[in-house]
C-alpha positions as CSV (number, residue, x, y, z in Angstrom):
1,X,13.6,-116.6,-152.8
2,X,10.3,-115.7,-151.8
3,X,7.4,-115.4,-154.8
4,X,7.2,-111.8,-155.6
5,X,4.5,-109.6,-154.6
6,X,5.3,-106.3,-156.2
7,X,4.1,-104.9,-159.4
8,X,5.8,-103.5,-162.3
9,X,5.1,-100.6,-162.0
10,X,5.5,-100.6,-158.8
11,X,9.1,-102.4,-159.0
12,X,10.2,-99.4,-161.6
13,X,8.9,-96.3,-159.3
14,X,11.0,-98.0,-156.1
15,X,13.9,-98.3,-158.3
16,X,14.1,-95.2,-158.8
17,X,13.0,-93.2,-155.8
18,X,15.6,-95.6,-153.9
19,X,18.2,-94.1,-156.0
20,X,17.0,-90.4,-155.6
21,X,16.3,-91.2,-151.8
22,X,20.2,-92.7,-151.4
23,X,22.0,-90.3,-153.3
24,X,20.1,-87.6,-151.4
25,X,21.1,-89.1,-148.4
26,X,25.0,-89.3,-149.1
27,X,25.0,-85.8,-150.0
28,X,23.5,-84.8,-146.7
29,X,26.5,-87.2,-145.4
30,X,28.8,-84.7,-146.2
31,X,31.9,-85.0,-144.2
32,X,32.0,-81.3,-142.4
33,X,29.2,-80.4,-143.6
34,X,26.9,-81.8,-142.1
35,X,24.9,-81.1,-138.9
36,X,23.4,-83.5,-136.3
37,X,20.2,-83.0,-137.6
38,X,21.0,-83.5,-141.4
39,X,23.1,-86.3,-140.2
40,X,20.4,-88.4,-139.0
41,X,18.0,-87.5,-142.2
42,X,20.8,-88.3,-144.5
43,X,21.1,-92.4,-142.9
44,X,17.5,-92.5,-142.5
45,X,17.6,-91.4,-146.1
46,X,20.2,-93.6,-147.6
47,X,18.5,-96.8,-145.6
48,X,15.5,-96.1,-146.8
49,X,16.6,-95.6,-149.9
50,X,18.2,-98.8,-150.0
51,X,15.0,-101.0,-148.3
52,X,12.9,-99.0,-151.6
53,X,15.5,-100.1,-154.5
54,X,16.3,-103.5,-153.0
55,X,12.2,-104.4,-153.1
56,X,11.4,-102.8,-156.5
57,X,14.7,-104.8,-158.2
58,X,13.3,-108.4,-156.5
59,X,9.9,-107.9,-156.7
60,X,9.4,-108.9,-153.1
61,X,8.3,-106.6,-150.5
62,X,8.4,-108.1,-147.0
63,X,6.2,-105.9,-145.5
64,X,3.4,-106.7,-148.4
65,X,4.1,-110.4,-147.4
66,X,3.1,-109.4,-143.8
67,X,0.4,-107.4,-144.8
68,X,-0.7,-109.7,-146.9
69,X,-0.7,-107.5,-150.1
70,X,0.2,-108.2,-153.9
71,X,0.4,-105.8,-156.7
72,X,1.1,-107.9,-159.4
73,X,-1.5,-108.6,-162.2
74,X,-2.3,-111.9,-163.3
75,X,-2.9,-112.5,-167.3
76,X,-5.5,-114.8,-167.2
77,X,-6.4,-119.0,-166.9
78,X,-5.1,-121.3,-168.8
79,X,-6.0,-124.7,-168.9
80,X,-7.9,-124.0,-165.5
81,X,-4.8,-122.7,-163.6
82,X,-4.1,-119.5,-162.9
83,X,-0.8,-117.6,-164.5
84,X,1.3,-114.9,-164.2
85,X,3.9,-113.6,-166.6
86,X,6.7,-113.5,-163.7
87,X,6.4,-117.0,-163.4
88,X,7.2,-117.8,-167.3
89,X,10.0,-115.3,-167.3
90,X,11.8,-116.3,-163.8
91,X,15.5,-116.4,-165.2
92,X,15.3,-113.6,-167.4
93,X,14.2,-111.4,-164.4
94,X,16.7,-112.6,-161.7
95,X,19.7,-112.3,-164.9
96,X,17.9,-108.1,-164.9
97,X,18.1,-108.1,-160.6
98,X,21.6,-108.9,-160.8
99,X,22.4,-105.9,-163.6
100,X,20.2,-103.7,-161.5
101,X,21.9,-104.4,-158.3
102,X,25.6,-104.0,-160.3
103,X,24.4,-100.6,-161.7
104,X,23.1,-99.0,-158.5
105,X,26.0,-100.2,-156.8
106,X,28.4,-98.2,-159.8
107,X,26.2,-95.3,-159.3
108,X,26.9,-95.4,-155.1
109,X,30.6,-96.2,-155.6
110,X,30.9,-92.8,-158.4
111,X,28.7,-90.6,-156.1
112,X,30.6,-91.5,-153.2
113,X,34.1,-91.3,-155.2
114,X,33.0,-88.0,-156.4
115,X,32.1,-86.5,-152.5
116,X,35.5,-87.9,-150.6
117,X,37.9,-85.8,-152.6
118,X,35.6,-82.5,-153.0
119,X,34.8,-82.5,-149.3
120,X,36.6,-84.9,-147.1
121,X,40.4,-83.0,-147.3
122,X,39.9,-80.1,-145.9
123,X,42.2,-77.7,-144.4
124,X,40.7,-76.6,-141.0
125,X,44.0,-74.3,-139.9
């Protein structure tokens, strides 16, 4: 993987306006509910929603990388060479990616568990 480029801060406030942006997005999936128009706005919604959480729970952000953009804050020198605290905490933060990725992913699969059965069956006679 990349080095990242996104601030924590920054990471935290993706994390969660990915969620809100997804699970905004499903609901405007709903299956008869929904119109053409808050069809589209529902998938641009949940993609966007997912691009936002995926970045802020790695810490890399493609589009900084083009832009050539980094958030992060560096602590300081040592010893004449710069430092960061992502680099002395590398495992710890990829172990908290992978609990971040399994907890949205629960939250998707309940939301989406939750929808089928109140909206999908319905009796159009």
């Amino acid at each position: 993987m990349d080095e990242q480029n996104v601030g924590t801060l920054e990471q935290g406030v993706r994390m969660v306006l990915g969620s809100l942006a997804s699970l905004s997005g499903i609901v405007l999936l709903v299956p008869g509910e929904a119109s053409l128009a808050s069809g589209a706005l529902g998938a641009m919604l949940v993609i966007a929603g997912l691009y936002l959480f995926a970045t802020g729970s790695t810490g890399y952000c493609p589009i900084y990388r083009r832009l050539g953009r980094d958030t992060r804050r560096t602590q300081g020198k040592r010893d004449e060479a710069p430092t960061n605290r992502w680099r002395s905490h590398r495992g710890s933060s990829e172990r908290r990616q992978r609990w971040l990725m399994l907890l949205w992913c629960l939250l998707m699969m309940t939301t989406i568990a939750w929808i089928v059965p109140k909206y999908g069956a319905r009796d159009t006679s």
